[in-house]
ChimeraX commands (.cxc) that place a marker at each C-alpha (Angstrom):
marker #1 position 0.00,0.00,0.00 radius 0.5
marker #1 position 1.66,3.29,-1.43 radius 0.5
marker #1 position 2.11,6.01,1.34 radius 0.5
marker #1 position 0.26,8.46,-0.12 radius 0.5
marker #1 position -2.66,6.06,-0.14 radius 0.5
marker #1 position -2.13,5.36,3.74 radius 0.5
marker #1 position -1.78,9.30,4.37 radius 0.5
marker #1 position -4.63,10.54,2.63 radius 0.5
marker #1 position -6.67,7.52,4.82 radius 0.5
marker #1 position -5.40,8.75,7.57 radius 0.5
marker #1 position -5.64,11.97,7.35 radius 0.5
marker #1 position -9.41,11.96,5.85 radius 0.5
marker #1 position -10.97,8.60,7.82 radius 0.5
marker #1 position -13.74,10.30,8.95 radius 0.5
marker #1 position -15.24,11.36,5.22 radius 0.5
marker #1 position -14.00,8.33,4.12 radius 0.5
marker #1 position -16.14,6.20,6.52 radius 0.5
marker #1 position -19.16,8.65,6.05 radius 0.5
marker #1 position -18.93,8.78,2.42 radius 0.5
marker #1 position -18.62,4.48,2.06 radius 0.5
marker #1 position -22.05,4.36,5.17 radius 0.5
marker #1 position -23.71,6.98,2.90 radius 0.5
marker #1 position -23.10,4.64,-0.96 radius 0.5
marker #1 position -24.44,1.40,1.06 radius 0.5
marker #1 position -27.47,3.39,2.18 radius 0.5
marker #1 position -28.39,5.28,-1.14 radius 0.5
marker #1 position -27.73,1.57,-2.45 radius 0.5
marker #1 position -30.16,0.15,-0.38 radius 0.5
marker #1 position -32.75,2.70,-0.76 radius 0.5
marker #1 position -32.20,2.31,-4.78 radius 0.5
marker #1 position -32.74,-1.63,-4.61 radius 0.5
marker #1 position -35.50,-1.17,-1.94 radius 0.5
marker #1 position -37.23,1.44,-4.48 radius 0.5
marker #1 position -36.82,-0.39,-7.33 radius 0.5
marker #1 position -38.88,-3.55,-7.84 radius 0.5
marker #1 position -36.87,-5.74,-10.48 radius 0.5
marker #1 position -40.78,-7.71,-11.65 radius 0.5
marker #1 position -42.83,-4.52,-12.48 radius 0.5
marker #1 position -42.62,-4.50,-16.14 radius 0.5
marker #1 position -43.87,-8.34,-15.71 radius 0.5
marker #1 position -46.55,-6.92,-13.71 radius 0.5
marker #1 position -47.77,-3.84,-15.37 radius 0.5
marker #1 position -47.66,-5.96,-18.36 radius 0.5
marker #1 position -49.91,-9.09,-16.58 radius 0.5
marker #1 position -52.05,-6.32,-15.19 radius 0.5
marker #1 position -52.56,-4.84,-18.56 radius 0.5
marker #1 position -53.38,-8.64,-20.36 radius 0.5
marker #1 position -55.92,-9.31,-17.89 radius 0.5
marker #1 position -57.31,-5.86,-18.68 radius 0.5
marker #1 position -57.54,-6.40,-22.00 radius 0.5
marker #1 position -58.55,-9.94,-21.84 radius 0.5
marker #1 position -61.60,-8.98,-19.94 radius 0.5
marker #1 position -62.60,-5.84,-22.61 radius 0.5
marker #1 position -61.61,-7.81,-25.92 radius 0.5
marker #1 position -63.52,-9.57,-27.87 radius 0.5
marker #1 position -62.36,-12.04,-30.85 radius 0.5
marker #1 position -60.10,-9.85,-33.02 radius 0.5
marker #1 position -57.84,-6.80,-32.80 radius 0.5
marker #1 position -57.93,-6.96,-28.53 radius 0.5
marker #1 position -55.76,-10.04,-29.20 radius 0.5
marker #1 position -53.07,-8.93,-31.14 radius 0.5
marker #1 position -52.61,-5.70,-28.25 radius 0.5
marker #1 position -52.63,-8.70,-25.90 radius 0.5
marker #1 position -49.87,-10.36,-27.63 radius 0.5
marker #1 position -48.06,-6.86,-28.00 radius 0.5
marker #1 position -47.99,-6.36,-24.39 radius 0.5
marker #1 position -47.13,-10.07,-23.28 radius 0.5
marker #1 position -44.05,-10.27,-21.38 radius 0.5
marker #1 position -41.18,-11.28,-23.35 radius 0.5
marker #1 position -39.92,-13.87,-21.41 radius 0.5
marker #1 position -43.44,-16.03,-22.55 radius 0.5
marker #1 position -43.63,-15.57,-26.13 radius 0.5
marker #1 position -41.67,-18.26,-26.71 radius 0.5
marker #1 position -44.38,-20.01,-24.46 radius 0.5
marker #1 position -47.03,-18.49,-26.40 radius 0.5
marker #1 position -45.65,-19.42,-29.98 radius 0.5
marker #1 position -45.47,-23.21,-28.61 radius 0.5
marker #1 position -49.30,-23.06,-27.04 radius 0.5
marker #1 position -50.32,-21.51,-31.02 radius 0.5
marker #1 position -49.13,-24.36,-32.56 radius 0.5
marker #1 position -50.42,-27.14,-30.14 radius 0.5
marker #1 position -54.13,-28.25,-30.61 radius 0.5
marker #1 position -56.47,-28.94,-28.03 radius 0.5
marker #1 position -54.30,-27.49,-24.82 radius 0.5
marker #1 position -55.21,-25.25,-22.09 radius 0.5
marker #1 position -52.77,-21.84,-21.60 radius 0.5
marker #1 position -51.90,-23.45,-18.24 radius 0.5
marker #1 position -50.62,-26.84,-19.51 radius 0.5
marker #1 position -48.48,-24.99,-21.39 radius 0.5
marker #1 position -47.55,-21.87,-19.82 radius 0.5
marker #1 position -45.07,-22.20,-16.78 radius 0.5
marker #1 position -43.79,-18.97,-14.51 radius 0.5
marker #1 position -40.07,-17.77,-15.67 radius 0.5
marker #1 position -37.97,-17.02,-12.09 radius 0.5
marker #1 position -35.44,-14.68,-13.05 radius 0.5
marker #1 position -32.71,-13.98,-10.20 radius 0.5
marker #1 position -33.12,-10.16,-9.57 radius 0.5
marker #1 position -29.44,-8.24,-9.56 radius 0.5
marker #1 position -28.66,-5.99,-7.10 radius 0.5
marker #1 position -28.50,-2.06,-8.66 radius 0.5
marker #1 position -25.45,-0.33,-7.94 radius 0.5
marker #1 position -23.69,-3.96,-7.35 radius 0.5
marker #1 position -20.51,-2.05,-7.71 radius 0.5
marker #1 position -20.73,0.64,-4.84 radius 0.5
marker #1 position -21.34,-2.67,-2.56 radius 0.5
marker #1 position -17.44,-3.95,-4.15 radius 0.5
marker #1 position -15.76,-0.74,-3.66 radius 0.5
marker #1 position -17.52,-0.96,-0.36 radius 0.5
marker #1 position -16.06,-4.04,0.36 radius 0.5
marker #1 position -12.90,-3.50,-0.79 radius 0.5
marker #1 position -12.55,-0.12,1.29 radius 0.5
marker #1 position -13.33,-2.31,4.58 radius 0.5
marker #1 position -10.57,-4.56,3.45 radius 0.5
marker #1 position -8.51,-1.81,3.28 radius 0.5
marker #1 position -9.42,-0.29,6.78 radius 0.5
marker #1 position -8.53,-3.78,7.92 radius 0.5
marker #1 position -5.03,-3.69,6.66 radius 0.5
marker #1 position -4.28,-0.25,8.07 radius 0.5
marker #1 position -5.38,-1.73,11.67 radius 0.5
marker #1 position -3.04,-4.93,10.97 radius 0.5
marker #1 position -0.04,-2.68,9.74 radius 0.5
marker #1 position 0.61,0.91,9.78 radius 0.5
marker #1 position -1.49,1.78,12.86 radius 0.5
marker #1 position -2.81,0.05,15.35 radius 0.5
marker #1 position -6.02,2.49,16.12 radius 0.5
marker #1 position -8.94,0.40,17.54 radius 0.5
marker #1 position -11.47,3.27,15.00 radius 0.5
marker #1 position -10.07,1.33,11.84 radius 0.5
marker #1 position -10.77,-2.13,12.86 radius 0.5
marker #1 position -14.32,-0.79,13.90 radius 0.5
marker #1 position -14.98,1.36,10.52 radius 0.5
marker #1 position -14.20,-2.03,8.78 radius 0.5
marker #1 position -16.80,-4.05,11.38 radius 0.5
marker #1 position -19.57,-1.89,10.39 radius 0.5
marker #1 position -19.09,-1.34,6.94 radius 0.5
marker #1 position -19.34,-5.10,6.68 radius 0.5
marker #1 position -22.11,-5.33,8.86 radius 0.5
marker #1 position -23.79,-2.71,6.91 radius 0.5
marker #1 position -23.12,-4.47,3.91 radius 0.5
marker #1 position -24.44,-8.06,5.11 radius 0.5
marker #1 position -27.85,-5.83,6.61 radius 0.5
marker #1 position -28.07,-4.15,3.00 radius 0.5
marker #1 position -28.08,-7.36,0.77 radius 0.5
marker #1 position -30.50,-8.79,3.09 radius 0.5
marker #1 position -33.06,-6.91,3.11 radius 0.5
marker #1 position -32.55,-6.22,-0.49 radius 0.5
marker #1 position -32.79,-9.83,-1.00 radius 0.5
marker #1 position -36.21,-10.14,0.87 radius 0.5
marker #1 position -38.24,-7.68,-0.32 radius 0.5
marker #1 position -37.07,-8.92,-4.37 radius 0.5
marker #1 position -38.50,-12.52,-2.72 radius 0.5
marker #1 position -41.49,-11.00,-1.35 radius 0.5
marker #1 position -41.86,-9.10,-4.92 radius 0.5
marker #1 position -41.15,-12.42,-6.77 radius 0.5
marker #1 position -44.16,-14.03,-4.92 radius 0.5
marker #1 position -46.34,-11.09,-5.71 radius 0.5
marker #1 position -45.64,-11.40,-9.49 radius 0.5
marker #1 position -46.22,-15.47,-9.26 radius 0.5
marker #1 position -49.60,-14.65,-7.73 radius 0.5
marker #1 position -50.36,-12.14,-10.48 radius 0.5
marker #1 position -49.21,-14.47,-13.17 radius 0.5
marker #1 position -51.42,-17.13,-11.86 radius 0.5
marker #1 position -54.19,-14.55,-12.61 radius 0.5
marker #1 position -53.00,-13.91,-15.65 radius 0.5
marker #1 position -52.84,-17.43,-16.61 radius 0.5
marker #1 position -56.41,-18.14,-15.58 radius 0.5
marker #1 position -57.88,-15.37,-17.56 radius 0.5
marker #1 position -56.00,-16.99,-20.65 radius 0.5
marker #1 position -57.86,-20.11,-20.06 radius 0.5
marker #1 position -60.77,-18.59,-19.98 radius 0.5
marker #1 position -60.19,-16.44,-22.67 radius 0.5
marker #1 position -58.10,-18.68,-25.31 radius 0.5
marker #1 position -60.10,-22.57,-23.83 radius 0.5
marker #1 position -58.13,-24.93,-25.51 radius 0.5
marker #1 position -59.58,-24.92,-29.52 radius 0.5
marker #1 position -58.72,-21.12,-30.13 radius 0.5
marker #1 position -59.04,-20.39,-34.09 radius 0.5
marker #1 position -55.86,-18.72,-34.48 radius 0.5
marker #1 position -55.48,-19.35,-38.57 radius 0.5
marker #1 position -58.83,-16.89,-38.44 radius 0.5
marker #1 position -57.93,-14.73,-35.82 radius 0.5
marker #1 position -56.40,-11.72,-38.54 radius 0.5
marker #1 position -59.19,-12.42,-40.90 radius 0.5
marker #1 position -60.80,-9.36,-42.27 radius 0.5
marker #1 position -65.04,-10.47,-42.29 radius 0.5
marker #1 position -66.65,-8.61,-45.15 radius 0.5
marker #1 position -70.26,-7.39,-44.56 radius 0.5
marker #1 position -71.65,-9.57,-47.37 radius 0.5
marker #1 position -70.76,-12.80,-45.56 radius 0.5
marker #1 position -72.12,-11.30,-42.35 radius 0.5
marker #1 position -75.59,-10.44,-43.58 radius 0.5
marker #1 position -75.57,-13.93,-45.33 radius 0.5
marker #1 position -75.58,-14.89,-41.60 radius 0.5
marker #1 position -77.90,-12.93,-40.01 radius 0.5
marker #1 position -80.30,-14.11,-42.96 radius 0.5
marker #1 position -79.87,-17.29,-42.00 radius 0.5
marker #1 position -80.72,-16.96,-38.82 radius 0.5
marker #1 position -84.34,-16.70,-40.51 radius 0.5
marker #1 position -84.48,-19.99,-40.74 radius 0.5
marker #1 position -83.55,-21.36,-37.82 radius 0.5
marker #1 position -86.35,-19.29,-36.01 radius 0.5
marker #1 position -88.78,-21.77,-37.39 radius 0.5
marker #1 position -87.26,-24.60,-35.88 radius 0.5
marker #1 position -85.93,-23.62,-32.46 radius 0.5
marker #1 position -84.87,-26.47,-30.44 radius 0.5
marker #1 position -81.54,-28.03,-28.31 radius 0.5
marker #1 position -79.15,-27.68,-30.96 radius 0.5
marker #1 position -80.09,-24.35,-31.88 radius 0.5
marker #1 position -76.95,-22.62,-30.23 radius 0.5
marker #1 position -74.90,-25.36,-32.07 radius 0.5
marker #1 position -76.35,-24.71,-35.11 radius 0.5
marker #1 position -75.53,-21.03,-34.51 radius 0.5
marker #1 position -71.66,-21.62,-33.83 radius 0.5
marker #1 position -71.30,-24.13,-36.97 radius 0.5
marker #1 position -73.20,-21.40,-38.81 radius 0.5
marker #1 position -70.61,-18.46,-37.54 radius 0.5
marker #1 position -67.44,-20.75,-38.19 radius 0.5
marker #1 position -68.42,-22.52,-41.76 radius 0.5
marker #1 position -69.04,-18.83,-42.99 radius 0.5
marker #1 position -65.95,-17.81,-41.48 radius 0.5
marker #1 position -66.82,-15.46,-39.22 radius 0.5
marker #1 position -64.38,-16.80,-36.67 radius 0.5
marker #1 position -62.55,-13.73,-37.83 radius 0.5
marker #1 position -61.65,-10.15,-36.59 radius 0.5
marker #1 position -65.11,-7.94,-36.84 radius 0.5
marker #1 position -65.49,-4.48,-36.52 radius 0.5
marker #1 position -67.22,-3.45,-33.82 radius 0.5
marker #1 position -70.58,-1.99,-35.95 radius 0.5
marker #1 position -70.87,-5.64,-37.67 radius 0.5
marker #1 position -70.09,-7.11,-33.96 radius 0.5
marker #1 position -73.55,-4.92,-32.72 radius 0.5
marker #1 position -75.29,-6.20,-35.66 radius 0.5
marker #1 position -74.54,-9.70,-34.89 radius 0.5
marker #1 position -75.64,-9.18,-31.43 radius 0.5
marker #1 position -79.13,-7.64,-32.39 radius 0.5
marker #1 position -79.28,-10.85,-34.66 radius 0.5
marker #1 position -78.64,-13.01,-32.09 radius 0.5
marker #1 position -80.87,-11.81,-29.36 radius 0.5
marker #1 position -83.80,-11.67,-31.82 radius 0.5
marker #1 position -83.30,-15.19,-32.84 radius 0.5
marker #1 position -83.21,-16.14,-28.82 radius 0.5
marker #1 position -86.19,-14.16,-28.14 radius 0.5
marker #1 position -87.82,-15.76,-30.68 radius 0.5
marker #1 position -86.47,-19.14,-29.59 radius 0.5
marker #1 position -88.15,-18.76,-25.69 radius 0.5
marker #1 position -91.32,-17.63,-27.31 radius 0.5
marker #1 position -91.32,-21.15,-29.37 radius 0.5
marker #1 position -90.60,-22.81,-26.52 radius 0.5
marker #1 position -93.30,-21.07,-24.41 radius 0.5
marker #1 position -96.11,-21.82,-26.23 radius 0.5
marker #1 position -94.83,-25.38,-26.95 radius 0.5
marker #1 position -95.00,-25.94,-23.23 radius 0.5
marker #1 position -98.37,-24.53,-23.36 radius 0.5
marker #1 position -99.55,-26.83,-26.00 radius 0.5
marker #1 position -98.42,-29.42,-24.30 radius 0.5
marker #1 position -99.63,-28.94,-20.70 radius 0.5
marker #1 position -103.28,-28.50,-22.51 radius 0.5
marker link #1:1,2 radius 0.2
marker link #1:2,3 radius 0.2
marker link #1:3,4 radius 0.2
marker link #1:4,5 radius 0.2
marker link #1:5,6 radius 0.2
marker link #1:6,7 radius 0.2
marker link #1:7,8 radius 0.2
marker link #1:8,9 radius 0.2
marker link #1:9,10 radius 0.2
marker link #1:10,11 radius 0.2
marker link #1:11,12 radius 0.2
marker link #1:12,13 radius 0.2
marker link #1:13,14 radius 0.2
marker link #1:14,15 radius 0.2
marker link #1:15,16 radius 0.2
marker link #1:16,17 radius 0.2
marker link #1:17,18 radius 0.2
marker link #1:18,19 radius 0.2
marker link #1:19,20 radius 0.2
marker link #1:20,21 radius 0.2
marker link #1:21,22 radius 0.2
marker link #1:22,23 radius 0.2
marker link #1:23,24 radius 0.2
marker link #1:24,25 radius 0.2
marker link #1:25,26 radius 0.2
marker link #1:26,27 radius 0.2
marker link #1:27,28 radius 0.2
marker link #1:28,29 radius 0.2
marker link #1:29,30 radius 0.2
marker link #1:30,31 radius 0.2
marker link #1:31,32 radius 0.2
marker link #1:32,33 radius 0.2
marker link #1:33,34 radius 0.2
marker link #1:34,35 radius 0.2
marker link #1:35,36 radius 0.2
marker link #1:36,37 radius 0.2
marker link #1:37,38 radius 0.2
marker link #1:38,39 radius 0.2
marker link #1:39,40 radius 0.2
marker link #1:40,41 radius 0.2
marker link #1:41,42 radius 0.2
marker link #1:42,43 radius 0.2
marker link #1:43,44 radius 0.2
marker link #1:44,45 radius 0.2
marker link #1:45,46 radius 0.2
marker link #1:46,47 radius 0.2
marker link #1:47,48 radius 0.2
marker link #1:48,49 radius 0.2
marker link #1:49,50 radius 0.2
marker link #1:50,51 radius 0.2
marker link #1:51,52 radius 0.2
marker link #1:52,53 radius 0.2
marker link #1:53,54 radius 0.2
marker link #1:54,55 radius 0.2
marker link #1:55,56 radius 0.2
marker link #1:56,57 radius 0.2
marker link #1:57,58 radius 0.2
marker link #1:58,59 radius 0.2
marker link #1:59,60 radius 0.2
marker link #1:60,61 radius 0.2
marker link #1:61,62 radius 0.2
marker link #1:62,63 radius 0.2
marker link #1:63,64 radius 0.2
marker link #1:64,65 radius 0.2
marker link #1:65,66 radius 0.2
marker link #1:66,67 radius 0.2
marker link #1:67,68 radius 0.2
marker link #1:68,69 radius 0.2
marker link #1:69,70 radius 0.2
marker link #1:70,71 radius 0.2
marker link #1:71,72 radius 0.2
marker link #1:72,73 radius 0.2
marker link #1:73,74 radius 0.2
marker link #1:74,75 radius 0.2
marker link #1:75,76 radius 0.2
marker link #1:76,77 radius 0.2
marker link #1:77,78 radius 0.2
marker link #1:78,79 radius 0.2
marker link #1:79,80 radius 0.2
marker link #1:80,81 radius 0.2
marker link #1:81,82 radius 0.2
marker link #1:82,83 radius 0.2
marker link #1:83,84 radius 0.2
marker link #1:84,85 radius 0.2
marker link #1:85,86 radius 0.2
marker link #1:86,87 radius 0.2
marker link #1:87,88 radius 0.2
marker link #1:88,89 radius 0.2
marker link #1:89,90 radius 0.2
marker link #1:90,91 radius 0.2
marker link #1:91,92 radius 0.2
marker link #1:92,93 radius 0.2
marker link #1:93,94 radius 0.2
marker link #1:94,95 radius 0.2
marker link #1:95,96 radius 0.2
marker link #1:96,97 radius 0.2
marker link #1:97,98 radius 0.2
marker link #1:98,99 radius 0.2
marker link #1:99,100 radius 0.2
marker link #1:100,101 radius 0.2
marker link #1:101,102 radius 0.2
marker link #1:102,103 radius 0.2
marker link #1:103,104 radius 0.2
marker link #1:104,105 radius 0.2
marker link #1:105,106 radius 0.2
marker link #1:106,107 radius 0.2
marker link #1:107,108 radius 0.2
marker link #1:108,109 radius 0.2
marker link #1:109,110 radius 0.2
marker link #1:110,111 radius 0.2
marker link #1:111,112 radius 0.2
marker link #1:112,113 radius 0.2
marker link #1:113,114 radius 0.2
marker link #1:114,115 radius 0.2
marker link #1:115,116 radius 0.2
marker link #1:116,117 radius 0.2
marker link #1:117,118 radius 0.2
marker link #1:118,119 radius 0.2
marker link #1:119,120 radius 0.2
marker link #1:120,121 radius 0.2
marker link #1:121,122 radius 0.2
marker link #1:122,123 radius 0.2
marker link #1:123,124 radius 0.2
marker link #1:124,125 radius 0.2
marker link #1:125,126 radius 0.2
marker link #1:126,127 radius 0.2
marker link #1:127,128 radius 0.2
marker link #1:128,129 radius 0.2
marker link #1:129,130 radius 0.2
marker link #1:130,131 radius 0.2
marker link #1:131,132 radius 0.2
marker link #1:132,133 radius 0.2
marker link #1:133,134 radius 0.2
marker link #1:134,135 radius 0.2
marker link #1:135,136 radius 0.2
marker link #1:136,137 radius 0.2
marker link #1:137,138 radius 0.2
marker link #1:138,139 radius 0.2
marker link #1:139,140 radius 0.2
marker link #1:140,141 radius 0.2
marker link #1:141,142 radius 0.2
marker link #1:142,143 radius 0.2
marker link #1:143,144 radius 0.2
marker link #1:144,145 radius 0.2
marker link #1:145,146 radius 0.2
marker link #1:146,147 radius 0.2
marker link #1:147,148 radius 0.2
marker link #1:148,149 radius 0.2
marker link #1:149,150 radius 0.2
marker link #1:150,151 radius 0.2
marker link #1:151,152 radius 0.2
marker link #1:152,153 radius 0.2
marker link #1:153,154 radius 0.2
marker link #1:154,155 radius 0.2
marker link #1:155,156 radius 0.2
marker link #1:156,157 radius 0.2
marker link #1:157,158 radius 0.2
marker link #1:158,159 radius 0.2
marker link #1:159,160 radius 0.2
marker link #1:160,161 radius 0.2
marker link #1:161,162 radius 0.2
marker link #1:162,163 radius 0.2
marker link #1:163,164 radius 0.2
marker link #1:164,165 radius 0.2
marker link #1:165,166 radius 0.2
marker link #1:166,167 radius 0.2
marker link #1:167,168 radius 0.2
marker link #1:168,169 radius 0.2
marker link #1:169,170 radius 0.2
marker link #1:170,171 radius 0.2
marker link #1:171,172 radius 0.2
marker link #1:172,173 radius 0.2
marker link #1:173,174 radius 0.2
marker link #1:174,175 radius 0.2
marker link #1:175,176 radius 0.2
marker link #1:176,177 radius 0.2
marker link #1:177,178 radius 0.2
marker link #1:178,179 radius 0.2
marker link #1:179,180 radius 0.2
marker link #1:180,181 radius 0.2
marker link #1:181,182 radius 0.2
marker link #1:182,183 radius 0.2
marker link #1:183,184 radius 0.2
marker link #1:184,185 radius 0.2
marker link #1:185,186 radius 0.2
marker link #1:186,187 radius 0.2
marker link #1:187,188 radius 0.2
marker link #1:188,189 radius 0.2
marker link #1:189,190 radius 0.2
marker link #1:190,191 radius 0.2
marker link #1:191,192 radius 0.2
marker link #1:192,193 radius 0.2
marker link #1:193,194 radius 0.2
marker link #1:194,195 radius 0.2
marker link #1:195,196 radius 0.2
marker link #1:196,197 radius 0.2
marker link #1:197,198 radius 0.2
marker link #1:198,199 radius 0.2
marker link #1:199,200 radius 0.2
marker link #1:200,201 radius 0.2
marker link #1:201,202 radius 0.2
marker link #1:202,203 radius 0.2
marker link #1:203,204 radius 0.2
marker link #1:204,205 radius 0.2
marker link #1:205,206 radius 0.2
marker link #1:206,207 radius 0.2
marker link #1:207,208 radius 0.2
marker link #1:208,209 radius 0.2
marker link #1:209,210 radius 0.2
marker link #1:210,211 radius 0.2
marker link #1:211,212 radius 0.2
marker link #1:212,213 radius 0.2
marker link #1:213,214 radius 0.2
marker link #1:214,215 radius 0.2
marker link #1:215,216 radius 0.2
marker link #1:216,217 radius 0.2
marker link #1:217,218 radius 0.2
marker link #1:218,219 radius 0.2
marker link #1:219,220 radius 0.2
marker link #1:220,221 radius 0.2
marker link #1:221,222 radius 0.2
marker link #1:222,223 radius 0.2
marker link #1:223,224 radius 0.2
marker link #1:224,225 radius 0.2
marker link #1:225,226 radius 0.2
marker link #1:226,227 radius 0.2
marker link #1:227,228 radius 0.2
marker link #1:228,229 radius 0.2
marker link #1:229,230 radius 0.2
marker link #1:230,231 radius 0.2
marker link #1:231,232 radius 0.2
marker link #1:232,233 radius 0.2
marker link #1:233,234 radius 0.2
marker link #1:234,235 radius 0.2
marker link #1:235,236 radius 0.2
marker link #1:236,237 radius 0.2
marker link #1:237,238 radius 0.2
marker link #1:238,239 radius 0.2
marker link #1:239,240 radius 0.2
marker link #1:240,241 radius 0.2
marker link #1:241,242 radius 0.2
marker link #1:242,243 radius 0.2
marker link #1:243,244 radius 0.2
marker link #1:244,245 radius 0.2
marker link #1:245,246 radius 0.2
marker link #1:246,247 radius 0.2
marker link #1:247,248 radius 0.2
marker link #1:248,249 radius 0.2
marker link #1:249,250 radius 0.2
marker link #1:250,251 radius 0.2
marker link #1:251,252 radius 0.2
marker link #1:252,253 radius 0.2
marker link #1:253,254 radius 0.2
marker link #1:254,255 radius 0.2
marker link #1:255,256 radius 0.2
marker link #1:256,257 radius 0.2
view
């Protein structure tokens, strides 16, 4: 250790302590601050946001826009495997949080080492050996509590992502149409549709709402509508299930005479 090293250490301890207690707190406070998972979570937050406003079309692509990164990799595997649940696909990715400022806790370190030396050989001054105590001790508190609170964060974003996933079931089921999901519907095919519809008010019965969904996906309206031929659809529908009960009423009728 050069003497002007040991001289400006000894002349200057006190700053020097202060200065290395004041880095491990503003490091702390940084990493305490700072939660390593919240673009995971604003971005889970936002999916199950968007999952819960969006119907079959456009929502889905903003949904894929703002997945996490770390799961498209997950998602382009669940796209390409038929008849699978989200959650027998997706798993949580546990990323090991780093420490901000990592390098004020070396230098830290290092300057404790240092303190330790001076004690051992140039002078034997019970303040060094102490600085160099509680700048360790500092340290050990700092990544410690650090380390807890990114835990305690990690389980908050495994919660949220178990949200997450459970809206994607519900959302996606397991026999998604993704080959129609960009699929421009033009208005001629929809009012082809709601036309039908005509006829199956005459013969209401059981399979009437799986005549409806074979009717939808064999004219290829699996694809992304607009949200005026969405509202027309809607009107079509309820009219044909209105019409439907009142079948059904006066069947009952009929046959409780």
């Amino acid at each position: 250790m050069s003497q002007i090293v040991i001289d400006f250490i000894l002349q200057n301890t006190t700053k020097i302590a202060t200065a290395l207690f004041c880095a491990v707190a503003f490091a702390t406070f940084v990493n305490l601050v700072i939660n390593p998972f919240s673009t995971q979570c604003k971005k889970f937050k936002k999916g199950i946001v968007l999952l819960k406003k969006c119907a079959f079309g456009q929502s889905v692509f903003r949904f894929v826009e703002n997945m996490p990164k770390e799961y498209l990799n997950q998602w382009k595997c669940f796209t390409k495997t038929p008849d699978v649940y989200p959650s027998e696909i997706f798993e949580f990715v546990h990323k090991k949080p780093r420490s901000l400022f990592g390098w004020l806790y070396f230098v830290v370190g290092v300057c404790s080492v240092i303190f330790v030396l001076v004690f051992l050989f140039v002078q034997q001054d019970s303040q060094f050996l102490l600085i160099a105590l509680t700048l360790a001790i500092s340290l050990c508190l700092s990544k410690n509590v650090v380390s807890k609170k990114n835990k305690a964060s990690q389980r908050k974003t495994e919660r949220l992502f178990d949200k997450w996933i459970v809206s994607l079931d519900a959302f996606f089921g397991k026999d998604f149409d993704f080959e129609n999901m960009g699929k421009k519907i033009a208005d001629s095919d929809l009012n082809d549709v709601i036309s039908s519809f005509d006829l199956l008010k005459q013969s209401c019965d059981g399979q009437t709402l799986q005549k409806i969904a074979n009717l939808l996906q064999s004219k290829g309206l699996n694809g992304q509508r607009t949200v005026a031929q969405q509202q027309k659809l809607n009107l079509a529908l309820n009219q044909l299930m209105v019409q439907c009960q009142k079948i059904n009423s006066t069947e009952q009728i009929k046959d409780a005479d």
